[in-house]
MDAnalysis code that builds the backbone (N, CA, C; Angstrom):
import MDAnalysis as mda
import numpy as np

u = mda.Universe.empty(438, n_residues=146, atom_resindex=np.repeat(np.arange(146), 3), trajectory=True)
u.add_TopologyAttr("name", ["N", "CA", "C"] * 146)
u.add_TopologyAttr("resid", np.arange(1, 147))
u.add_TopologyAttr("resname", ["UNK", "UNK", "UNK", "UNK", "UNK", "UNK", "UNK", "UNK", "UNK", "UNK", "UNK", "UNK", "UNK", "UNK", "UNK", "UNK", "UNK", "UNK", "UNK", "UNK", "UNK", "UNK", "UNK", "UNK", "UNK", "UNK", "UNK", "UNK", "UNK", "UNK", "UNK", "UNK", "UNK", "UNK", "UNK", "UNK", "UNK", "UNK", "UNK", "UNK", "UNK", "UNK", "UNK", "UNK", "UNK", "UNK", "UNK", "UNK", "UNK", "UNK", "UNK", "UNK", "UNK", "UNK", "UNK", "UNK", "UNK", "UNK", "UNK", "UNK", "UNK", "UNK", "UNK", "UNK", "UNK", "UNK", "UNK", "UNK", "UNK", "UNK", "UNK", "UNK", "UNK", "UNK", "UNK", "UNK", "UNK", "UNK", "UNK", "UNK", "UNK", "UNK", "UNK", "UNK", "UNK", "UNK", "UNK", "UNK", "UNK", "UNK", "UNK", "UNK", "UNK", "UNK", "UNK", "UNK", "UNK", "UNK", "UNK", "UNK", "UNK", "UNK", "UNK", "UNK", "UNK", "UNK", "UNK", "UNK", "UNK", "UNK", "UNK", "UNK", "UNK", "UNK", "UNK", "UNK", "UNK", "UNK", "UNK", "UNK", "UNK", "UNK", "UNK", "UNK", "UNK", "UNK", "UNK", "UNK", "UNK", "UNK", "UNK", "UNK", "UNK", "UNK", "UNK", "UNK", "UNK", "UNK", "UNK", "UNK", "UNK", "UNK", "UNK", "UNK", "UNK", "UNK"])
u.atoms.positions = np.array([
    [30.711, -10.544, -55.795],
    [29.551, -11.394, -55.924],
    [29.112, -11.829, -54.523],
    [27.865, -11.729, -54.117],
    [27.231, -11.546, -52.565],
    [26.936, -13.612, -52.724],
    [26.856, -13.960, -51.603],
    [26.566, -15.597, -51.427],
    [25.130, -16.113, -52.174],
    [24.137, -15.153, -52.374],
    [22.748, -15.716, -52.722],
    [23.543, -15.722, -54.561],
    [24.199, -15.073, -55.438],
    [24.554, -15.085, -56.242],
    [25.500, -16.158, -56.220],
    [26.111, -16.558, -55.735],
    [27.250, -17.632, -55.688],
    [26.288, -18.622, -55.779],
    [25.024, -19.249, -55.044],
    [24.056, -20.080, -54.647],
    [23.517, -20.120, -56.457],
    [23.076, -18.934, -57.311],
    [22.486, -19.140, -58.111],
    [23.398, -19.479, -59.433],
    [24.333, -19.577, -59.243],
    [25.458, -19.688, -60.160],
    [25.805, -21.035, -59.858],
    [25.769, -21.592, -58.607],
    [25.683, -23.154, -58.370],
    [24.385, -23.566, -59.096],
    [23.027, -23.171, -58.678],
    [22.133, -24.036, -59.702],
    [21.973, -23.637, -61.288],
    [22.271, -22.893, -61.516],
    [22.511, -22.657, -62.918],
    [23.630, -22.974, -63.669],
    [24.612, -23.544, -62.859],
    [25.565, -24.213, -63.312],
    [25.132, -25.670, -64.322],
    [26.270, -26.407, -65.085],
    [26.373, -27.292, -65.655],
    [26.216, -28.333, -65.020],
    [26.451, -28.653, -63.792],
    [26.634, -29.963, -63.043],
    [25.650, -30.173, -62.522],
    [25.544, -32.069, -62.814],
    [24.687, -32.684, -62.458],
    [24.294, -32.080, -60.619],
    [23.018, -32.372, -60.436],
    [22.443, -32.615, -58.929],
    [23.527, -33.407, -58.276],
    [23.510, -34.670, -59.331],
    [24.777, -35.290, -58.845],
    [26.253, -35.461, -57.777],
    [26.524, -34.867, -59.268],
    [27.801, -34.457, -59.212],
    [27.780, -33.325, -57.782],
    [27.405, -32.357, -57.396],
    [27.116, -31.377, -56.752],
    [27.561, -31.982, -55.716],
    [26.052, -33.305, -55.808],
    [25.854, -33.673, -53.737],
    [27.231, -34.615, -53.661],
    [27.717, -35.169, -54.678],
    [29.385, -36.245, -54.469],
    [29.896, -34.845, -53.892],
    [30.266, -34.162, -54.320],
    [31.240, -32.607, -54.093],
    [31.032, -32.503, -53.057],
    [29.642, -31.805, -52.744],
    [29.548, -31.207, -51.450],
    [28.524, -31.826, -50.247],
    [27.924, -33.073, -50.487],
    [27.165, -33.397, -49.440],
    [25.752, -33.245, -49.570],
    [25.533, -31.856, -49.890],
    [24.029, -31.282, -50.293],
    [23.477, -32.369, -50.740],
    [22.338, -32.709, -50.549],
    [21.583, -33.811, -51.157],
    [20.934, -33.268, -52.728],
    [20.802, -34.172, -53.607],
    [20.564, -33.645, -54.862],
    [19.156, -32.945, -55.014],
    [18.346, -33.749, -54.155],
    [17.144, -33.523, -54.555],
    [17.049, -32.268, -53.766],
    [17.240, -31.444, -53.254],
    [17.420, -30.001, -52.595],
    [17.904, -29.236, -53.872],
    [18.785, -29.721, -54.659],
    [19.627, -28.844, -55.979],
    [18.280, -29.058, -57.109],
    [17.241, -30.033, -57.449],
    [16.816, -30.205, -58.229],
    [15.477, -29.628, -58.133],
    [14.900, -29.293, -56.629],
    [13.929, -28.644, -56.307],
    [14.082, -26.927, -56.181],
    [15.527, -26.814, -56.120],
    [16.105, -24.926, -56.177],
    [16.216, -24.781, -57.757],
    [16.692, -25.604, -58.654],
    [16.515, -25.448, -59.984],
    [14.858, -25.569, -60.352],
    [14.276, -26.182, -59.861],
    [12.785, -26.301, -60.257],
    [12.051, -25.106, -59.989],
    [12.455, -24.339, -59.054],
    [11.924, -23.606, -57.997],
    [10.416, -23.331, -57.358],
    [10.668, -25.611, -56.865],
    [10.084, -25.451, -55.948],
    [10.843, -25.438, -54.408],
    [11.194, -24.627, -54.556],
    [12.777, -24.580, -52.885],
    [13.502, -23.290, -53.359],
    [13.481, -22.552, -52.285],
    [14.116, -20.852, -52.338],
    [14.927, -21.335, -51.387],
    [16.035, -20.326, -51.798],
    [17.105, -20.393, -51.493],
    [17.328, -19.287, -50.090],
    [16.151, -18.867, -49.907],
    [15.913, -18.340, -48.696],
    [15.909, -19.163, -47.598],
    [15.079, -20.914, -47.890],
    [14.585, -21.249, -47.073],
    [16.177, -22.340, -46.529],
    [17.087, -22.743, -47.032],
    [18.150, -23.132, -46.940],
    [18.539, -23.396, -45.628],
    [19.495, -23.758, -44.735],
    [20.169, -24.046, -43.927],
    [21.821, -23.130, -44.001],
    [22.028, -22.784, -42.774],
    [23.332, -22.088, -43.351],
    [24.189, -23.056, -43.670],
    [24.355, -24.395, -43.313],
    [25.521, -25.444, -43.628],
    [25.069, -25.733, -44.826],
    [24.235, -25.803, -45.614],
    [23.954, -26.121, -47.219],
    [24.742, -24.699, -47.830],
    [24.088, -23.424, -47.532],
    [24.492, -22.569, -48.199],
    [26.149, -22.587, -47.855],
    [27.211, -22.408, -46.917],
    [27.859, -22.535, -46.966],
    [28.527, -23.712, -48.326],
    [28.070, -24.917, -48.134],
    [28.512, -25.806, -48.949],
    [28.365, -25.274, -50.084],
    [27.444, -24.903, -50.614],
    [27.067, -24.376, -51.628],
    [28.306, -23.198, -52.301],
    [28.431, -22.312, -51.354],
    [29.113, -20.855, -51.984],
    [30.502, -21.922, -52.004],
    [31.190, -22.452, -51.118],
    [32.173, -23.341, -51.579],
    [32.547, -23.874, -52.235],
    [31.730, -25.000, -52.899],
    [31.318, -25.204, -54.564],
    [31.427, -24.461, -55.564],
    [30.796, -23.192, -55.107],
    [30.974, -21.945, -56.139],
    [32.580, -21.580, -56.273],
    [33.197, -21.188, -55.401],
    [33.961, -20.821, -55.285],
    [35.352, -21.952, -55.676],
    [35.022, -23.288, -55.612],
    [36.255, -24.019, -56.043],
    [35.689, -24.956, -57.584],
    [34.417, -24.456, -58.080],
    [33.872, -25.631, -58.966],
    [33.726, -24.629, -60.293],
    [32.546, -23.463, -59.782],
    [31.500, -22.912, -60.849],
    [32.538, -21.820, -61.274],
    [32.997, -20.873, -60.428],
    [33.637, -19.687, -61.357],
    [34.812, -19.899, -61.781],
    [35.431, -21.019, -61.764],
    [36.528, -21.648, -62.880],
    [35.962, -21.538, -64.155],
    [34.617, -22.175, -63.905],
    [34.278, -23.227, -65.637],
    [34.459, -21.983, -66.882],
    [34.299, -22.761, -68.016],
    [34.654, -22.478, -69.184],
    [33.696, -21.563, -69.666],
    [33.826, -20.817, -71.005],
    [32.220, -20.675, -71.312],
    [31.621, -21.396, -71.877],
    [31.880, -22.397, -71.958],
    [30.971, -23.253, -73.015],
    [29.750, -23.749, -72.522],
    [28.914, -23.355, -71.829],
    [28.067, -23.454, -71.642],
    [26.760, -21.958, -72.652],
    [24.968, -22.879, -71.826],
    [24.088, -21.831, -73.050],
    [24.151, -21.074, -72.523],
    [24.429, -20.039, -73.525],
    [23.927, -18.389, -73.316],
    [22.424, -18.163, -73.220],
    [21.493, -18.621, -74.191],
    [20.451, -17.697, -74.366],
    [19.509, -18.633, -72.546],
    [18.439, -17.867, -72.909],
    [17.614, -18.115, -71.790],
    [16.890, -19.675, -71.910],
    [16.121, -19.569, -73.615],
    [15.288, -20.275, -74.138],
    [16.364, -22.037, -73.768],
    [17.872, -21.730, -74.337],
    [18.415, -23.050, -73.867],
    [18.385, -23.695, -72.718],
    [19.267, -22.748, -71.697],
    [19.190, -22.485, -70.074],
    [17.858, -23.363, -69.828],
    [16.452, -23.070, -69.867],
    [15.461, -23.841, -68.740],
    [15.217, -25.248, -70.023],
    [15.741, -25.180, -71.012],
    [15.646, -26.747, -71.718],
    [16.666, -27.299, -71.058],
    [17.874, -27.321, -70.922],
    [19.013, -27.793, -70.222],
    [19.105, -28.093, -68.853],
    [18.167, -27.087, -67.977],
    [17.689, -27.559, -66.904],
    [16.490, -28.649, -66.488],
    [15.727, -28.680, -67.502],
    [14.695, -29.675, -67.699],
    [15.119, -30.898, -67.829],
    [16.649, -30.661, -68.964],
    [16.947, -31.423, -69.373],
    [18.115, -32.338, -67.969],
    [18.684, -31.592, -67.456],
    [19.228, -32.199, -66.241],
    [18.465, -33.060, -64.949],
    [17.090, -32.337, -64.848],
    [16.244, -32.977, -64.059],
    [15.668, -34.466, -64.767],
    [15.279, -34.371, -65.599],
    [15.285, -35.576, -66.327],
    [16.057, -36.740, -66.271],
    [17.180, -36.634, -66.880],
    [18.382, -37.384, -66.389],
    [18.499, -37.456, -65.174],
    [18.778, -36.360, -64.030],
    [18.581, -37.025, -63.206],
    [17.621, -38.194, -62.267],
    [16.225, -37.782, -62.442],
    [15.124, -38.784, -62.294],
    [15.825, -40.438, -63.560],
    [16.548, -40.368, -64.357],
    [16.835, -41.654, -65.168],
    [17.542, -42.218, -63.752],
    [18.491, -41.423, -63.692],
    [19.751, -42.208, -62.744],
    [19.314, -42.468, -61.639],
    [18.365, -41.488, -60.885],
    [17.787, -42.108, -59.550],
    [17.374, -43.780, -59.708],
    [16.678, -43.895, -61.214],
    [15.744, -45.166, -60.585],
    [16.962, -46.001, -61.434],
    [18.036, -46.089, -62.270],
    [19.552, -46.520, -62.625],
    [19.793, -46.847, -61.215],
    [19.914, -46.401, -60.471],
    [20.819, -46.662, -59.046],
    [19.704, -47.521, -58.432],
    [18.583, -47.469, -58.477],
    [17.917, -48.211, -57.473],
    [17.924, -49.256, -57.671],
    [18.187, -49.487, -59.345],
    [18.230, -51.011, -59.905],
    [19.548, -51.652, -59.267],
    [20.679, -51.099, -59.272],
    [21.668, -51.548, -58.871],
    [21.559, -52.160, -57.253],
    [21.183, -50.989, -56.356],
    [20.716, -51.347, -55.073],
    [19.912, -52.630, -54.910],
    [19.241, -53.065, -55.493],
    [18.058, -54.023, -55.365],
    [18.624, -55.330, -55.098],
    [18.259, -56.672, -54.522],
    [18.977, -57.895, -54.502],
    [18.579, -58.520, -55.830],
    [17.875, -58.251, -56.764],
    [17.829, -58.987, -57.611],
    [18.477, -58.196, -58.977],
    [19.108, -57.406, -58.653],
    [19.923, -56.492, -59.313],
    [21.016, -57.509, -60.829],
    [20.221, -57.064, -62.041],
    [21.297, -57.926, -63.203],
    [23.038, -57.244, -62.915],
    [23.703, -58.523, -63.461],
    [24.947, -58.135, -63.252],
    [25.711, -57.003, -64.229],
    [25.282, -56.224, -65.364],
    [25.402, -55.153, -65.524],
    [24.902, -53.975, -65.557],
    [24.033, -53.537, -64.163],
    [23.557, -52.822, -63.727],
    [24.591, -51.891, -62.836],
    [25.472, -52.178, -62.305],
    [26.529, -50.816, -62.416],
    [27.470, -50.416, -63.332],
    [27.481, -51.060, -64.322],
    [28.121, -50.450, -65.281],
    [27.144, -49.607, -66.416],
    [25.787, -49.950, -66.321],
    [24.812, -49.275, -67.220],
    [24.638, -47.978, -66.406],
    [24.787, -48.132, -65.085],
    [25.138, -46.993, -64.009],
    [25.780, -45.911, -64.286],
    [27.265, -46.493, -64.407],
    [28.417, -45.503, -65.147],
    [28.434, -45.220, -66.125],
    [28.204, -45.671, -67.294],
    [27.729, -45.392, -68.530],
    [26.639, -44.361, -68.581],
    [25.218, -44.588, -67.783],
    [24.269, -43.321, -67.706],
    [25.269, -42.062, -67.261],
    [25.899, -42.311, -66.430],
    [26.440, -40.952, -65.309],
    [27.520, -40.511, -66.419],
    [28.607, -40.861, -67.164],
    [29.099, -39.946, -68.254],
    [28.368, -39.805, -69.225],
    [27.623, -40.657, -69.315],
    [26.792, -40.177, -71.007],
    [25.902, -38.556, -70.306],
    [25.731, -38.450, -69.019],
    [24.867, -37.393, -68.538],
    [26.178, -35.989, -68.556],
    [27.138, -36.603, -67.934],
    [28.444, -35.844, -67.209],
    [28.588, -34.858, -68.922],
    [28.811, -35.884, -69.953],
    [29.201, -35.365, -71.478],
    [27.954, -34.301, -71.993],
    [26.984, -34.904, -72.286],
    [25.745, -34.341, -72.659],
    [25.496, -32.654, -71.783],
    [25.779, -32.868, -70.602],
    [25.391, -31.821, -69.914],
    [26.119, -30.605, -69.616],
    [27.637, -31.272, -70.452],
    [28.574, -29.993, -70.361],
    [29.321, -29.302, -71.618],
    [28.508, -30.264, -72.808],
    [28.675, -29.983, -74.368],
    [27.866, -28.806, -74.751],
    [27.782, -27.511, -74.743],
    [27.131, -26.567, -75.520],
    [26.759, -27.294, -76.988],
    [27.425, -27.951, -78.039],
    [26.734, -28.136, -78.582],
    [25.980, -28.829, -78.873],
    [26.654, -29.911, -78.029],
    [25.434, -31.353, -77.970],
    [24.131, -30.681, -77.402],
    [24.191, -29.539, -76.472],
    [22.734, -29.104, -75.967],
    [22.210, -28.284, -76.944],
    [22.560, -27.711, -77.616],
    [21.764, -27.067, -79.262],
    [21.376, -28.142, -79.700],
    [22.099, -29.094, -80.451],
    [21.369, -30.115, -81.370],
    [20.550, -31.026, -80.429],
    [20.353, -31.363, -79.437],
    [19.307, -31.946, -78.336],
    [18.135, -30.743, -78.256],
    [18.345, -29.381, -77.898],
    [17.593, -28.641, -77.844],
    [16.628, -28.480, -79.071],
    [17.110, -28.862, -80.598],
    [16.715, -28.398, -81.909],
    [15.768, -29.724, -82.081],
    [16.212, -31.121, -81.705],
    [15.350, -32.221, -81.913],
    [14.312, -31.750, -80.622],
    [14.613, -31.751, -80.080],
    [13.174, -31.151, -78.651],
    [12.331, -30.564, -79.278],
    [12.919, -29.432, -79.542],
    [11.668, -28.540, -80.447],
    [11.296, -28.531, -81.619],
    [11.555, -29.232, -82.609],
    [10.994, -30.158, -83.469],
    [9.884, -31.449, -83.113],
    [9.955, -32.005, -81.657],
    [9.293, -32.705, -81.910],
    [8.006, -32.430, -80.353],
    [8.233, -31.009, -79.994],
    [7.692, -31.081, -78.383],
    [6.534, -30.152, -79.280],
    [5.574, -30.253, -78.656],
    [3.868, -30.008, -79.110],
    [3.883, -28.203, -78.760],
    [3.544, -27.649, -79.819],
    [3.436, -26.246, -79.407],
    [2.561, -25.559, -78.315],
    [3.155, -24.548, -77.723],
    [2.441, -24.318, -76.316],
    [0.929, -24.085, -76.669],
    [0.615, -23.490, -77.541],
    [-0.741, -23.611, -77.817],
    [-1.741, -24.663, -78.107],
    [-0.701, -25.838, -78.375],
    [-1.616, -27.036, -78.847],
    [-1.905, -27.681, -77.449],
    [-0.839, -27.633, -76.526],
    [-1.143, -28.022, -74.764],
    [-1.908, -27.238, -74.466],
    [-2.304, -26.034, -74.462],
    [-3.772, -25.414, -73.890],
    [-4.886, -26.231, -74.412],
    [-4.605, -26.131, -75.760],
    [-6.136, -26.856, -76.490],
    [-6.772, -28.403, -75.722],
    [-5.592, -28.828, -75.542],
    [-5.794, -30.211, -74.890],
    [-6.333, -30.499, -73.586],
    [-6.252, -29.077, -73.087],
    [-6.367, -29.273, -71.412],
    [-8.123, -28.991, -71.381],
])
């Protein structure tokens, strides 16, 4: 497996943006813009990519299979990670703040496993995926609207 494959096996991986940049430094929002793809992995730094194939190499080609197979799950699950992550960004900012309530890091930690669980359950991501598309507007009805 060549390093740009190691790189795509890191963002297609299970783990949070998060989790990633605790691991390796990489800042998240670099992992959430290469999953978005608005950021090629061309345009990188060799000390990210390094970090990166490292990750790969002590994190991603361990994991289990329990993660989605099909495609259609894959970019819901990634949607679905960016999401959550944008929750926890502005979760943390609350905490940061001086007027910060006093269980605002624990609603912190609580977001970050309820994300950590959710995001590495194959089946919790089917039955999340099945209410999504039950209730997300068919692609044709978003053309009509525009």
């Amino acid at each position: 497996m060549n390093t740009r494959e190691k790189i795509q096996a890191v963002i297609n991986s299970h783990d949070s943006a998060y989790q990633i940049q605790k691991l390796t430094g990489v800042n998240s929002s670099i992992i959430i813009r290469l999953r978005n793809q608005t950021r090629k992995v061309d345009n990188l730094s060799l000390n990210t990519v390094e970090k990166l194939e490292r990750y790969f190499d002590y994190h991603v080609k361990h994991e289990n299979d329990d993660i989605p197979n099909s495609i259609q799950l894959s970019h819901f699950r990634h949607r679905l990670i960016n999401l959550l992550q944008e929750l926890y960004e502005i979760q943390q900012a609350k905490v940061e703040s001086k007027d910060a309530q006093p269980d605002e890091k624990a609603m912190t930690a609580a977001l970050e496993q309820l994300f950590n669980d959710i995001i590495s359950n194959k089946l919790e991501l089917e039955h999340l995926e099945i209410l999504y598309n039950r209730l997300a507007p068919e692609p044709n009805q978003l053309e009509a609207e525009k």
